[in-house]
FIMAR-691178 format. One line per field, with one value per residue: x, y, z of N, C-alpha, C, CB in turn; residue number from 1; residue in one letter. Coordinates in Angstrom, 1 decimal, decimal comma. Glycine has a CB too. Layout:
% FIMAR-691178
n_c1: X;...
n_c2: Y;...
n_c3: Z;...
ca_c1: X;...
ca_c2: Y;...
ca_c3: Z;...
c_c1: X;...
c_c2: Y;...
c_c3: Z;...
cb_c1: X;...
cb_c2: Y;...
cb_c3: Z;...
k: NUM;...
r: A;...
END
This chain:
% FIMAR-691178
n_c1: -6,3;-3,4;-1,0;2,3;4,5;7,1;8,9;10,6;13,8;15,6;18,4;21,0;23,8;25,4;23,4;20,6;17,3;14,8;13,7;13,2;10,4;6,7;3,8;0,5;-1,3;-4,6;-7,3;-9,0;-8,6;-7,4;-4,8;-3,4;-0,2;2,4;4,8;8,3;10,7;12,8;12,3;11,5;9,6;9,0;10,8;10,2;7,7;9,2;10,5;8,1;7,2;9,5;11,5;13,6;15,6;14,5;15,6;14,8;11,2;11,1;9,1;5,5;2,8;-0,3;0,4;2,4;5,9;7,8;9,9;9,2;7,5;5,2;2,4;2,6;0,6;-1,5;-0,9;-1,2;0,7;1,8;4,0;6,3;7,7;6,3;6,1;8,2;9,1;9,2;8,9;10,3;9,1;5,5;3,1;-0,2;-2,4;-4,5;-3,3;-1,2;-2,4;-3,7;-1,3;-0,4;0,5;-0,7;-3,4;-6,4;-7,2;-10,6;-12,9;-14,6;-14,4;-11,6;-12,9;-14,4;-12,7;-10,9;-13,0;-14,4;-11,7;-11,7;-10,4;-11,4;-11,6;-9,1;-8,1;-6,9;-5,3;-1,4;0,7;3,0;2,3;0,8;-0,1;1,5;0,0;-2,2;-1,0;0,2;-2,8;-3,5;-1,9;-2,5;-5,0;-4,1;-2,6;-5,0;-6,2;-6,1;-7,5;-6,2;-5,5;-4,4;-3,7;-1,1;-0,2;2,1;2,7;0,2;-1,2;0,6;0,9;-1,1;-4,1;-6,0;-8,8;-9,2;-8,5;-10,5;-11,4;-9,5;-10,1;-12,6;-12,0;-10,6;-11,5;-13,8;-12,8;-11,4;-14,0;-15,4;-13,7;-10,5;-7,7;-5,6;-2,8;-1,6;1,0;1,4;1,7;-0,5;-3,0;-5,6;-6,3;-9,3;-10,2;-10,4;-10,9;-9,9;-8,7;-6,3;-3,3;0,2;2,7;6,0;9,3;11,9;13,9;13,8;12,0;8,2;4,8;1,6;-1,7;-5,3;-7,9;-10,1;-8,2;-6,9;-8,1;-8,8;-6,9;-5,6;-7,9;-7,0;-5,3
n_c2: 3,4;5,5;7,8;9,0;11,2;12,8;15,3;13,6;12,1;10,6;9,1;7,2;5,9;8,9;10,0;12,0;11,2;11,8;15,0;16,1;15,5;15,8;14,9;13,6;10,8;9,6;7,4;5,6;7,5;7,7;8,0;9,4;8,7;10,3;11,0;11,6;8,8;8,3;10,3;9,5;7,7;4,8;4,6;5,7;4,4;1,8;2,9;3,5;0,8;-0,2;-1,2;0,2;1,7;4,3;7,0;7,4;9,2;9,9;8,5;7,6;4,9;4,5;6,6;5,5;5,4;3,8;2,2;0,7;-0,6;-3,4;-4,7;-6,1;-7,1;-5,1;-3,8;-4,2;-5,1;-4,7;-4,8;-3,7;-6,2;-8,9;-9,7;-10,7;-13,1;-16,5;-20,0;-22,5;-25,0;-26,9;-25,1;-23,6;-21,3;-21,2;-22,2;-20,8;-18,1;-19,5;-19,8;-18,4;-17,4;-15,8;-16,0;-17,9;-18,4;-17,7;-18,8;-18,0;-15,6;-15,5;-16,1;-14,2;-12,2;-12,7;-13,1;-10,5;-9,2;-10,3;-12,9;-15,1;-18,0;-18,5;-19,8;-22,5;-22,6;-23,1;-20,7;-20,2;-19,9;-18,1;-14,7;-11,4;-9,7;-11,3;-12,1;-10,3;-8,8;-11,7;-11,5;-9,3;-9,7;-11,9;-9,7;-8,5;-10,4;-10,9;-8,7;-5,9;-2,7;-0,4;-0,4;-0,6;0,3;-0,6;0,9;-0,5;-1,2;-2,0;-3,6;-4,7;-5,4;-4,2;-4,6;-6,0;-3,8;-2,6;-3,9;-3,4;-1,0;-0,7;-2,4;-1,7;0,7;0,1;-1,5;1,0;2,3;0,8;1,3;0,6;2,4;3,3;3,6;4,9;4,5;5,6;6,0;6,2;8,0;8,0;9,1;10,1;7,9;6,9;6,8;8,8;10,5;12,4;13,8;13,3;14,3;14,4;15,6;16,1;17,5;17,2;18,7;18,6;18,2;18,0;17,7;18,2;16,5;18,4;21,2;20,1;20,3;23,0;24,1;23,2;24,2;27,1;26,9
n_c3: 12,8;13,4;11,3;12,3;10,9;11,8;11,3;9,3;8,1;5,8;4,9;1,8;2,7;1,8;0,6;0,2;0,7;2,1;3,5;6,4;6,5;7,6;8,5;9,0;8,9;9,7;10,6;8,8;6,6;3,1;1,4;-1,0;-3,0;-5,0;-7,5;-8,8;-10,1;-7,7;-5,8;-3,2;-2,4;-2,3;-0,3;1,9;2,7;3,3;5,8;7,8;7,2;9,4;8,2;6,6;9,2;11,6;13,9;16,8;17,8;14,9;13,9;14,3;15,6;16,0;17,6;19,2;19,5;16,8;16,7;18,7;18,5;18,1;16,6;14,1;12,2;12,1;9,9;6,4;3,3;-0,3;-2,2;-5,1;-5,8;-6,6;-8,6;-9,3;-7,7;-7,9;-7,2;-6,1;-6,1;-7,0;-5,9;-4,9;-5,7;-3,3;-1,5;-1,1;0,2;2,5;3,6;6,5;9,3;11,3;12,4;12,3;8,6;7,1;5,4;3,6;4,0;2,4;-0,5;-1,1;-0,7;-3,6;-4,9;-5,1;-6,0;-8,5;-9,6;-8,5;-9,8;-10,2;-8,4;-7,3;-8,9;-10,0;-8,8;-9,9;-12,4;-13,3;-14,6;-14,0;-13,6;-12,0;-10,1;-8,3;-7,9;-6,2;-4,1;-2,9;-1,9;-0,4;1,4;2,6;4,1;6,8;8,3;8,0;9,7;8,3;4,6;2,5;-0,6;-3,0;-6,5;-7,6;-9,6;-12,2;-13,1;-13,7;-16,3;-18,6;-18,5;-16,1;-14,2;-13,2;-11,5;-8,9;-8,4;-7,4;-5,2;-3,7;-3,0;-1,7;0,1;1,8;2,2;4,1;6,3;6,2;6,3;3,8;1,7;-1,0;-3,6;-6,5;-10,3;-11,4;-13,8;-13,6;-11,5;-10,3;-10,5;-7,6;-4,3;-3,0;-0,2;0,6;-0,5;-0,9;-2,8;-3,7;-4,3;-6,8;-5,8;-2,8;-1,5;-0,3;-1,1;0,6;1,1;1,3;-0,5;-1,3;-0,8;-3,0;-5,6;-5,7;-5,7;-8,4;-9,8;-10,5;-11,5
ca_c1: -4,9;-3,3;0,4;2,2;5,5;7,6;10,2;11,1;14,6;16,6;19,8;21,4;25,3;25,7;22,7;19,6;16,3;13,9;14,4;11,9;9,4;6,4;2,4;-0,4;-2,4;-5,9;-7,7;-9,9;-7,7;-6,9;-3,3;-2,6;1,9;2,8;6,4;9,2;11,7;13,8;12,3;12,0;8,3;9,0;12,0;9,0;6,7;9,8;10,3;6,7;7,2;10,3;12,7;14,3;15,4;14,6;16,0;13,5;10,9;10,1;7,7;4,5;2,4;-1,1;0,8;3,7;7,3;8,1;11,0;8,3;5,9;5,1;1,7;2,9;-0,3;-2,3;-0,5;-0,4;1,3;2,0;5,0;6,2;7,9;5,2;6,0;9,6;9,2;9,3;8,6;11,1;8,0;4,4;1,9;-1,1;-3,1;-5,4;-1,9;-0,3;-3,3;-3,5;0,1;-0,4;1,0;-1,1;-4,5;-6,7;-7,9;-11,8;-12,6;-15,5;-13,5;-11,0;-13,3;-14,8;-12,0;-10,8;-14,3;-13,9;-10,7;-12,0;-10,0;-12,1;-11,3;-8,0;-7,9;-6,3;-4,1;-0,3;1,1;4,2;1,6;-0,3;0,4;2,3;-0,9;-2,8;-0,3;-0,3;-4,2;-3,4;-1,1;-3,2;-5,6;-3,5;-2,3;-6,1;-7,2;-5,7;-8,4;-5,4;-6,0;-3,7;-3,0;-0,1;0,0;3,4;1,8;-0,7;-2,3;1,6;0,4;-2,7;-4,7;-7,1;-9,9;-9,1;-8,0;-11,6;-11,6;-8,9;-10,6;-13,9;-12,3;-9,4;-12,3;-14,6;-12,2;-11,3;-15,2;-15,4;-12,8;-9,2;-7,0;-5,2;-1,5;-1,3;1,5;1,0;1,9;-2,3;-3,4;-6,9;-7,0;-10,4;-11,0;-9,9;-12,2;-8,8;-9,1;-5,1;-2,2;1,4;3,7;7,1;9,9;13,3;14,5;13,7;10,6;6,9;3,1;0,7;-2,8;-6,5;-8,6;-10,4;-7,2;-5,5;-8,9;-8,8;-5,0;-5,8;-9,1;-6,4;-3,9
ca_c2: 3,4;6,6;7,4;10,3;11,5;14,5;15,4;11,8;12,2;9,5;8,8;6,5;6,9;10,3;10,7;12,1;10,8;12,5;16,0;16,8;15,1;15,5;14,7;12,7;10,1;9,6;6,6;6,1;8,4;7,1;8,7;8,7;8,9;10,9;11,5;10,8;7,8;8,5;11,1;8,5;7,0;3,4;4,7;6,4;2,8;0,9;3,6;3,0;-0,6;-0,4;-1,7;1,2;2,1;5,6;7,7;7,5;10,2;10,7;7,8;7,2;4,1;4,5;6,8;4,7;4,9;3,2;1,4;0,4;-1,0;-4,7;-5,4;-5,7;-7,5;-4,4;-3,3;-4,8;-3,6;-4,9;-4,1;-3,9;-6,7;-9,8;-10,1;-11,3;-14,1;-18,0;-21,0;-23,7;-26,2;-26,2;-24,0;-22,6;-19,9;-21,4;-23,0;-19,3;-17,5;-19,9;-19,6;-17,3;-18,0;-15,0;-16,1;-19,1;-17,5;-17,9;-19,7;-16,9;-13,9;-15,7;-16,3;-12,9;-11,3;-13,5;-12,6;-9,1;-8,9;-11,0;-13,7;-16,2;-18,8;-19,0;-20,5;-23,9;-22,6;-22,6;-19,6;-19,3;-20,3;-17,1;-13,0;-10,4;-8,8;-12,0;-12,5;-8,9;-9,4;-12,4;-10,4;-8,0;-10,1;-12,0;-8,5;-8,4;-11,7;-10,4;-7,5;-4,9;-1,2;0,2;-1,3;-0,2;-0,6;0,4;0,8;-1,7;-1,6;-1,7;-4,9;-4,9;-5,5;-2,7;-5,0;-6,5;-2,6;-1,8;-4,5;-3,0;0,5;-1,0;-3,5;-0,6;1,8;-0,9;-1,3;2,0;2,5;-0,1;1,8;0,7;3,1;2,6;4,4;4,2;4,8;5,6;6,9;6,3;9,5;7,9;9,0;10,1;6,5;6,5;7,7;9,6;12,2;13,2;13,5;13,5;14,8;14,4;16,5;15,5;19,0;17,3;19,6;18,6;19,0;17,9;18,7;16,8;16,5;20,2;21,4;19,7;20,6;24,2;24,6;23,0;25,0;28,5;26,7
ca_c3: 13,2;12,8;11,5;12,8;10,6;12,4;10,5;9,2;7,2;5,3;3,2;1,8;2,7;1,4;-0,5;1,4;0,0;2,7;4,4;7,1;6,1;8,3;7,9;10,1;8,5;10,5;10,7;7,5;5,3;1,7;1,6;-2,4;-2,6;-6,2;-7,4;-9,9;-9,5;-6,8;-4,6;-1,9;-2,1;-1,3;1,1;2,8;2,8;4,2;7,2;7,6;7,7;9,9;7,0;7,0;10,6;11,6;15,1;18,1;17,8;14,0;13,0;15,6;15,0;17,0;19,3;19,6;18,5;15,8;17,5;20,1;17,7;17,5;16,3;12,7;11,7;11,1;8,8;5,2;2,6;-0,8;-2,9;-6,7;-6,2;-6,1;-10,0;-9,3;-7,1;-8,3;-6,0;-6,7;-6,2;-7,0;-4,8;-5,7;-5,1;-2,1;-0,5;-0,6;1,0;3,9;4,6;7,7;11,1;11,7;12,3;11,2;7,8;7,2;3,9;3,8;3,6;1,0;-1,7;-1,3;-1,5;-4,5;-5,9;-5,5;-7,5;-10,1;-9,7;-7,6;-10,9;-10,2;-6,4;-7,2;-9,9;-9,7;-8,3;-11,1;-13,8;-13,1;-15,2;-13,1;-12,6;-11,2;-9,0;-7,7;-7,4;-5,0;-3,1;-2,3;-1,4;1,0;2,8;3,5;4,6;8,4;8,7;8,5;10,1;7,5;3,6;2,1;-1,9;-3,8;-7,7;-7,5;-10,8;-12,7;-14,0;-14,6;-17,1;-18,4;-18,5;-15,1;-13,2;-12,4;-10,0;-8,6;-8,2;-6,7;-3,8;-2,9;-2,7;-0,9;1,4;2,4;3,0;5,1;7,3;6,0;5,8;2,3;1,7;-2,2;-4,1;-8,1;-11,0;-11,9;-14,1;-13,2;-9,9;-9,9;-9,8;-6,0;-3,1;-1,8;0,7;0,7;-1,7;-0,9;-4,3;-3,0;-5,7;-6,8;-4,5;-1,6;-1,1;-0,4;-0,8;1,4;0,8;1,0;-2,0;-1,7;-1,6;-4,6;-6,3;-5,2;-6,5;-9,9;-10,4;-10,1;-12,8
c_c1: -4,2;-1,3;0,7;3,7;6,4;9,0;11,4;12,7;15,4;17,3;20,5;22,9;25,2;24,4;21,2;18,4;14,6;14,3;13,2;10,7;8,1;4,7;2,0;-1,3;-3,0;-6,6;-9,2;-9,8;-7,4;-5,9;-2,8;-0,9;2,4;4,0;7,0;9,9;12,5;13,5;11,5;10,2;8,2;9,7;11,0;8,4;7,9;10,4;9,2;6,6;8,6;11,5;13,6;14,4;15,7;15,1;14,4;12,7;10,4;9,1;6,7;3,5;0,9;-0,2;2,2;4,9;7,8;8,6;10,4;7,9;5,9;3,8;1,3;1,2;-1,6;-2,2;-0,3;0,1;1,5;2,7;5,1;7,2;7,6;5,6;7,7;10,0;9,3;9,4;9,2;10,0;6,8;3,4;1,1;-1,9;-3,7;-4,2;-1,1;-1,4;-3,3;-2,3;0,4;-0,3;0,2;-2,5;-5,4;-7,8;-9,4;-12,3;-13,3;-15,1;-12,3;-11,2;-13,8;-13,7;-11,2;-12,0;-14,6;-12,5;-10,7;-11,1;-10,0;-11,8;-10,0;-7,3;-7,1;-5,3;-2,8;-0,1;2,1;3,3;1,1;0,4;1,1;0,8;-2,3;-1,7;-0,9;-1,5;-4,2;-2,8;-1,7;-4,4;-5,0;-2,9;-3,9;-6,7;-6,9;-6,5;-7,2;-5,9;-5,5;-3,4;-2,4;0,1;0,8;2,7;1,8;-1,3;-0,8;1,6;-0,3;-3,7;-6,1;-8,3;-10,2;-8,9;-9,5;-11,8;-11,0;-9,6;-11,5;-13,0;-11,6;-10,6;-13,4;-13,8;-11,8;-12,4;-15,5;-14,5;-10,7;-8,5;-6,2;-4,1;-1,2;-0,6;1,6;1,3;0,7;-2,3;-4,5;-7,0;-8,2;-11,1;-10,9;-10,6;-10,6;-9,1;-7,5;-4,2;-0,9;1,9;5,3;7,9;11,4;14,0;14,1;12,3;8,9;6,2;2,2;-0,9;-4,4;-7,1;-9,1;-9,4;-6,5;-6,6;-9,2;-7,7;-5,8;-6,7;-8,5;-5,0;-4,7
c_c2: 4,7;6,8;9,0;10,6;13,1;14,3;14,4;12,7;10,7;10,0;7,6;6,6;8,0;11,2;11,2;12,4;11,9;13,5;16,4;16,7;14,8;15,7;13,3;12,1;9,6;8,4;6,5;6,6;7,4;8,4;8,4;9,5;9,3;11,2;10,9;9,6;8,8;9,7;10,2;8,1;5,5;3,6;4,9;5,0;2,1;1,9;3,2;1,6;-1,5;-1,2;-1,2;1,9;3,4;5,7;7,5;8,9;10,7;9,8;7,3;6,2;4,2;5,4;6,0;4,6;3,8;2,2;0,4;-0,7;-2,6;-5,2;-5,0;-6,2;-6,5;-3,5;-4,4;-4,3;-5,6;-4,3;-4,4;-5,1;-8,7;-10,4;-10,9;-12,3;-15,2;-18,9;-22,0;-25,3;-25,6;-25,8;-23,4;-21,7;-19,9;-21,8;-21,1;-18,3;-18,2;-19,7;-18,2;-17,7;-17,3;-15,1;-17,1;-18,1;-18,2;-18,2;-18,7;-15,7;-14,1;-15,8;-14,9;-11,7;-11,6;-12,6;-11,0;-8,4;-9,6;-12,2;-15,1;-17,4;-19,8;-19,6;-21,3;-24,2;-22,5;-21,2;-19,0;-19,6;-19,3;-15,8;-12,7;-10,2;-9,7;-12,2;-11,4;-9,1;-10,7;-11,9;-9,9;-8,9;-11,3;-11,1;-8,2;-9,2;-11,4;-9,4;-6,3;-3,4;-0,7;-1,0;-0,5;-0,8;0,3;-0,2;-0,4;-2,2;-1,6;-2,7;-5,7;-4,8;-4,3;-3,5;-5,7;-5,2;-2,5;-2,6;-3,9;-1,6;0,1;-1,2;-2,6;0,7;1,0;-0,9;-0,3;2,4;2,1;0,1;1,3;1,7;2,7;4,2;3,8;4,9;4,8;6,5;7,4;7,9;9,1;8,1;9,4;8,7;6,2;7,4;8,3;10,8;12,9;12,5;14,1;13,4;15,3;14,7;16,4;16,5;18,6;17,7;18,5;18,8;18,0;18,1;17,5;17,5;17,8;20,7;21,5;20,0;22,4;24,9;24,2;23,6;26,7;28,2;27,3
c_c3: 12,6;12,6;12,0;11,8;11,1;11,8;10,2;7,9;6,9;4,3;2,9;1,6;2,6;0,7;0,1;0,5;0,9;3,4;4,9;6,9;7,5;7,9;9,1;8,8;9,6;9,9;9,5;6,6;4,2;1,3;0,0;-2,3;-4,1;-6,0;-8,3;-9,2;-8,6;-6,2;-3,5;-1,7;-1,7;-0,3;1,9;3,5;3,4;5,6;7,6;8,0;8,5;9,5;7,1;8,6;10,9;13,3;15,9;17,9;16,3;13,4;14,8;15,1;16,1;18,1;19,6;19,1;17,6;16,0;18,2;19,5;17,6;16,7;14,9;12,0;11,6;10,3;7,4;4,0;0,8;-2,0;-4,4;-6,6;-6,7;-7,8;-9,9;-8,7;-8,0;-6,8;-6,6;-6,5;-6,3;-5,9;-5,3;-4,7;-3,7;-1,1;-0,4;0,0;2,0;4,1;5,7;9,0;12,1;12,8;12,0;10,1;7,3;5,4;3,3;3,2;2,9;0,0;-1,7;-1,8;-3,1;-5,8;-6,4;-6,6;-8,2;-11,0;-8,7;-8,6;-10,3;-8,6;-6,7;-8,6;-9,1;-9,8;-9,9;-12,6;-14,0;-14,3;-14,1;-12,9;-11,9;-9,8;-8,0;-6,9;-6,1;-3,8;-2,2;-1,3;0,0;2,1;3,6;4,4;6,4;9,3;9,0;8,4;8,9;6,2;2,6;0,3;-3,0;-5,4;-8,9;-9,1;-12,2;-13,6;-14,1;-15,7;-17,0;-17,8;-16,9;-13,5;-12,5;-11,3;-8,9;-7,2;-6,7;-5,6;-2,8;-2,2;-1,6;0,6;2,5;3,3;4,1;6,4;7,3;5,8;4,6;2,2;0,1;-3,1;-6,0;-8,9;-12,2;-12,8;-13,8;-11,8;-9,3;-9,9;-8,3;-5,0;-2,4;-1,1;1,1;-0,3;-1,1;-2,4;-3,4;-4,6;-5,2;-5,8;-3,5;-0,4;-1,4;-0,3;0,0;1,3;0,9;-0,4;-2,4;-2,2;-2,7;-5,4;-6,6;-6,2;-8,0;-10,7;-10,7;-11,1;-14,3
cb_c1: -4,1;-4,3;1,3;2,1;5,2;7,6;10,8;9,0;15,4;16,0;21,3;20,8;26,1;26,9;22,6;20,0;16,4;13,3;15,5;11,8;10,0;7,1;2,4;-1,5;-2,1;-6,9;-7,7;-10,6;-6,1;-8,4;-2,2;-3,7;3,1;2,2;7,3;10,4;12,7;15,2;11,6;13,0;7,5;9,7;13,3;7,7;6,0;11,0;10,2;6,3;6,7;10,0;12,4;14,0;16,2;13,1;16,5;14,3;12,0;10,9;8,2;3,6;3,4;-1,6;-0,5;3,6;8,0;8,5;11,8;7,0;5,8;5,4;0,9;4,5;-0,3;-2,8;0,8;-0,9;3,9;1,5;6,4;6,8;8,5;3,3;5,7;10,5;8,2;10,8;7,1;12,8;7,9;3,8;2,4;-2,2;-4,4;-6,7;-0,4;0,6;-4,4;-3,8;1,4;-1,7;2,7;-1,1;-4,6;-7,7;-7,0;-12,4;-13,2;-15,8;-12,8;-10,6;-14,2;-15,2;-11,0;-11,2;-15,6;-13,7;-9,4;-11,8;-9,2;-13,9;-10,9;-7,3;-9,2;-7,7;-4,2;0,5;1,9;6,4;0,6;-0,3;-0,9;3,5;-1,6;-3,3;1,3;-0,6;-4,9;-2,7;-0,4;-4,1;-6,2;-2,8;-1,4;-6,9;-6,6;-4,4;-9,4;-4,1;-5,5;-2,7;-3,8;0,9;-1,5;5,7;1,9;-2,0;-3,9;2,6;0,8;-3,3;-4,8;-7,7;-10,1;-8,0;-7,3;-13,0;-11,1;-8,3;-11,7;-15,0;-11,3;-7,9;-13,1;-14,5;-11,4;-11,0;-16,0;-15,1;-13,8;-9,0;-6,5;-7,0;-0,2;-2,5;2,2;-0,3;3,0;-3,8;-3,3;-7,4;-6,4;-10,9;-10,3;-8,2;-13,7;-7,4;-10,2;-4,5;-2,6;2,0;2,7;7,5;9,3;14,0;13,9;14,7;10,6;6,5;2,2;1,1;-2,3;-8,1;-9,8;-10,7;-6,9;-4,6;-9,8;-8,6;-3,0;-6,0;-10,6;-6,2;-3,4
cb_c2: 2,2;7,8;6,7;10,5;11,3;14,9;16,2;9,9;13,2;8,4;9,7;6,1;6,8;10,2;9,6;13,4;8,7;11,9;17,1;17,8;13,8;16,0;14,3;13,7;9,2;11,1;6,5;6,6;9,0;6,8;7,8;9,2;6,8;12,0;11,2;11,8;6,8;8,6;12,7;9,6;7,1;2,1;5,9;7,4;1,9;0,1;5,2;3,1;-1,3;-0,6;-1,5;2,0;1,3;6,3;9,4;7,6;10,7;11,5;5,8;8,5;2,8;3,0;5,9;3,6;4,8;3,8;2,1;1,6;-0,2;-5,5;-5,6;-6,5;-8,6;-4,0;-2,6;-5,5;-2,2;-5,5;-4,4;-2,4;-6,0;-9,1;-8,6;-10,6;-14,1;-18,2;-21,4;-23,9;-27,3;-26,7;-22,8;-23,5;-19,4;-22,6;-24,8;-18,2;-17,4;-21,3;-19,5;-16,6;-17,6;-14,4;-15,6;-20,8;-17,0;-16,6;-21,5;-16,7;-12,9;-16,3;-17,6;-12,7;-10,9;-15,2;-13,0;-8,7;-8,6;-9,9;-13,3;-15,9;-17,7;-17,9;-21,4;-25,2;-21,4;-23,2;-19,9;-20,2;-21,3;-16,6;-11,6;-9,2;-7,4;-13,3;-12,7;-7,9;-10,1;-13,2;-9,3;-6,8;-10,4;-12,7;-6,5;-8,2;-13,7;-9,8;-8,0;-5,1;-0,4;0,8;-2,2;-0,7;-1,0;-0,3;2,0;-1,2;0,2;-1,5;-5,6;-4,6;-6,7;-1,6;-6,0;-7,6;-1,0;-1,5;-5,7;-2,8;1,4;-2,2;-5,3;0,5;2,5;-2,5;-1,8;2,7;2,1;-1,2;1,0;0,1;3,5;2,4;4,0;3,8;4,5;5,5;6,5;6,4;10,3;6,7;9,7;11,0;5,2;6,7;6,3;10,1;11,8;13,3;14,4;12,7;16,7;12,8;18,2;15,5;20,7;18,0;21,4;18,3;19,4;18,5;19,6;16,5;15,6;21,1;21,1;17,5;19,9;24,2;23,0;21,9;25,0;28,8;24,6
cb_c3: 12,7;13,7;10,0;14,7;9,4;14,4;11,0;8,0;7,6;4,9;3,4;1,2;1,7;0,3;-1,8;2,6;0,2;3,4;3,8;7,1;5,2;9,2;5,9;11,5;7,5;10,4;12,1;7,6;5,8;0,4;3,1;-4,3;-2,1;-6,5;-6,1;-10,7;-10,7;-7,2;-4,9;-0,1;-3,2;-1,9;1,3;1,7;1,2;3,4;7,3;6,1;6,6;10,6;5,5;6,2;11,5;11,1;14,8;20,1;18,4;12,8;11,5;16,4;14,8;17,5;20,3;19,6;19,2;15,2;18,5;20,8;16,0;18,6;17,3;12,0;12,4;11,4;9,1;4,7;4,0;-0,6;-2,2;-7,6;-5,8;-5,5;-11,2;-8,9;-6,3;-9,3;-5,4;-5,7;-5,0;-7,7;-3,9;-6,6;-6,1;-2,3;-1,8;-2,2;0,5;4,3;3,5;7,7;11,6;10,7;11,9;12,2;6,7;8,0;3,6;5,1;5,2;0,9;-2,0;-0,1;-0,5;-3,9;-5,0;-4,3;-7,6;-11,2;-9,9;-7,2;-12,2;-10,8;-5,4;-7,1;-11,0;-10,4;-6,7;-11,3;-13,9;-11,2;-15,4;-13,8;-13,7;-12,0;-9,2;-8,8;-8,8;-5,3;-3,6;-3,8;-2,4;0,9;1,8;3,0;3,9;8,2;10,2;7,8;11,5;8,3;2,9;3,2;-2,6;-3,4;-8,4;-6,5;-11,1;-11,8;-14,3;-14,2;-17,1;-20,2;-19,7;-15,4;-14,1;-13,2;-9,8;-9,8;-9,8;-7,3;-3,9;-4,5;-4,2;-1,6;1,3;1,5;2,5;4,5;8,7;5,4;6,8;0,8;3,0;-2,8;-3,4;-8,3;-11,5;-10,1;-15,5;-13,7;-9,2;-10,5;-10,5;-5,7;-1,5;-2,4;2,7;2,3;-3,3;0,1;-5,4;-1,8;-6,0;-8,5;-4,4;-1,6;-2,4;-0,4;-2,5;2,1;-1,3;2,6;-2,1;-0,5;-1,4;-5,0;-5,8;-3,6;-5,9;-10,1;-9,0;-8,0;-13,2
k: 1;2;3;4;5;6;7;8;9;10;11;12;13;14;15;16;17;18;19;20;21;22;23;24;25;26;27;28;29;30;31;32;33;34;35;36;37;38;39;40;41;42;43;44;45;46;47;48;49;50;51;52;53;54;55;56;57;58;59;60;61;62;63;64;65;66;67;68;69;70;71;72;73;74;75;76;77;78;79;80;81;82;83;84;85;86;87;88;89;90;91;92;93;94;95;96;97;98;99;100;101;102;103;104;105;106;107;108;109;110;111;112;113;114;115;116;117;118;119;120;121;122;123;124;125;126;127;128;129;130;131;132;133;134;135;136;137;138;139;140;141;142;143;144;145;146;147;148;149;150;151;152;153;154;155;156;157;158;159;160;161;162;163;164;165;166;167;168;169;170;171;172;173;174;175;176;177;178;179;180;181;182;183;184;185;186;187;188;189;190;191;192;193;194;195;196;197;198;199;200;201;202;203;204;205;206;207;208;209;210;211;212;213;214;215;216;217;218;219;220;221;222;223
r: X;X;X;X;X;X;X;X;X;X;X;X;X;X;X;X;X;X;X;X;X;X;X;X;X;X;X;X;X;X;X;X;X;X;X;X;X;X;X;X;X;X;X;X;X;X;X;X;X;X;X;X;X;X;X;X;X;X;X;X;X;X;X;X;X;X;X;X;X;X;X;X;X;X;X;X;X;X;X;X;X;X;X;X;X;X;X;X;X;X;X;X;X;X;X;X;X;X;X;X;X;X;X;X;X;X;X;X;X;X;X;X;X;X;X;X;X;X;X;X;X;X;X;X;X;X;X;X;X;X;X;X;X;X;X;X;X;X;X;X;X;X;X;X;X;X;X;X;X;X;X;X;X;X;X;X;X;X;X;X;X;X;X;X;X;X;X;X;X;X;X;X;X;X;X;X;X;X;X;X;X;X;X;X;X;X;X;X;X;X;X;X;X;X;X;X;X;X;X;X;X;X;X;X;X;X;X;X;X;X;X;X;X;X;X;X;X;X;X;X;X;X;X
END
C-alpha cells in the first residue's frame, strides 16, 4: 500500500504545525518519524489516519484521495495513548483481542503474535491488571491480528521494559519482512535495531529531511 504526501500542511487555529510537507512511502518501506515535541509527528499520523481533516489533493491512500478512502482496515496504527485507558469492568487480554467487527480473528495468528511479543502468558489476564508496556504490547498486537498493509506505531517502546524491548525490535522487524509496511515514530537512539529503509526528521522551523538509510549514513559518515 503506498502513501503519497504532496504538500500536506496543517495548523491549529493560528498556529501552523506542517508547511509543505511532501514525501511517498512505497509498499514495504519501514518509514522511521524523528523530531522534538511539537514539530507535528502525531499531527502527521492523524492526517494519515484521517483524524485530522486535510483539503482534497494532499494525502493519497493506494492512489486514492484521502477523503475518498474507506478501507480503513489496512491500516493499523497504535498510539501513545493505550497506557491511559481503564475498563470500568473486567476484560482480559483474549476478550480485547477478539473484539473485532472486522474479521473473524484466527486463534492461530493470536497466540503467535502474543508469542512473538513475549507475552503469550498473559492471554486470560485482566487488561487494567497489566504494566503500561504490556498493555502497549497487546495493542500492537491487536492492530495486527487484521493482516494490515500499513502499521502505524506512535513510540512504541515508551514503556517498555529493557528486558522485554527486544521483542519489540524482532516482531516490528518480522513483520516489516514479511511485507508490512511499518511508519514508526521514536525518540529510540537504538535505531540500528530497526530494518528501516527511510527517515523523516521534521524541525521546530517547520523545515524537513527526507532521506533513505544510504543517505542518512552517507550524511553522518561527512559529520
Amino acid at each position: 500500500m503506498q502513501i503519497d504526501i504532496n504538500n500536506l500542511s496543517f495548523a491549529y487555529g493560528h498556529k501552523l504545525v506542517l508547511n509543505n510537507l511532501s514525501l511517498t512511502v512505497r509498499p514495504g518501506d519501514f518509514l522511521v518519524v524523528e523530531g522534538k515535541n511539537g514539530t507535528g509527528k502525531t499531527t502527521m499520523i492523524k492526517c494519515l489516519l484521517g483524524i485530522n481533516a486535510v483539503p482534497n489533493g494532499m494525502i493519497f491512500l493506494d492512489h486514492e484521495d484521502i477523503n475518498a478512502f474507506r478501507d480503513w482496515t489496512k491500516i493499523g496504527c497504535v498510539s501513545q495513548s493505550v497506557d491511559d485507558f481503564n475498563y470500568e469492568f473486567p476484560i482480559t487480554v483474549n476478550e480485547i483481542l477478539t473484539m473485532s467487527k472486522l474479521r473473524k480473528i484466527k486463534q492461530n495468528r493470536k497466540l503467535k503474535l502474543l508469542d512473538q511479543m513475549g507475552i503469550l502468558e498473559i492471554l486470560n489476564e485482566n487488561i487494567n491488571a497489566l504494566s503500561g508496556g504490556q498493555r502497549q504490547r497487546v495493542f500492537i498486537v491487536k492492530s495486527m491480528l487484521n493482516h494490515p498493509k500499513i502499521l502505524i506505531l506512535d513510540e512504541p517502546t515508551a514503556n517498555i521494559d529493557k528486558k522485554n524491548v527486544e521483542y519489540f525490535y524482532q516482531t516490528v522487524n518480522e513483520l516489516n519482512s514479511e511485507g508490512t509496511t511499518v511508519i514508526l515514530i521514536t525518540h529510540d537512539e537504538f535505531l540500528d535495531a530497526y530494518n528501516w529503509s527511510h527517515i523523516l526528521q521534521l524541525n521546530t522551523d517547520l523545515s524537513y529531511s527526507y532521506r533513505t538509510r544510504k543517505q542518512f549514513a552517507e550524511e553522518a559518515g561527512r559529520k
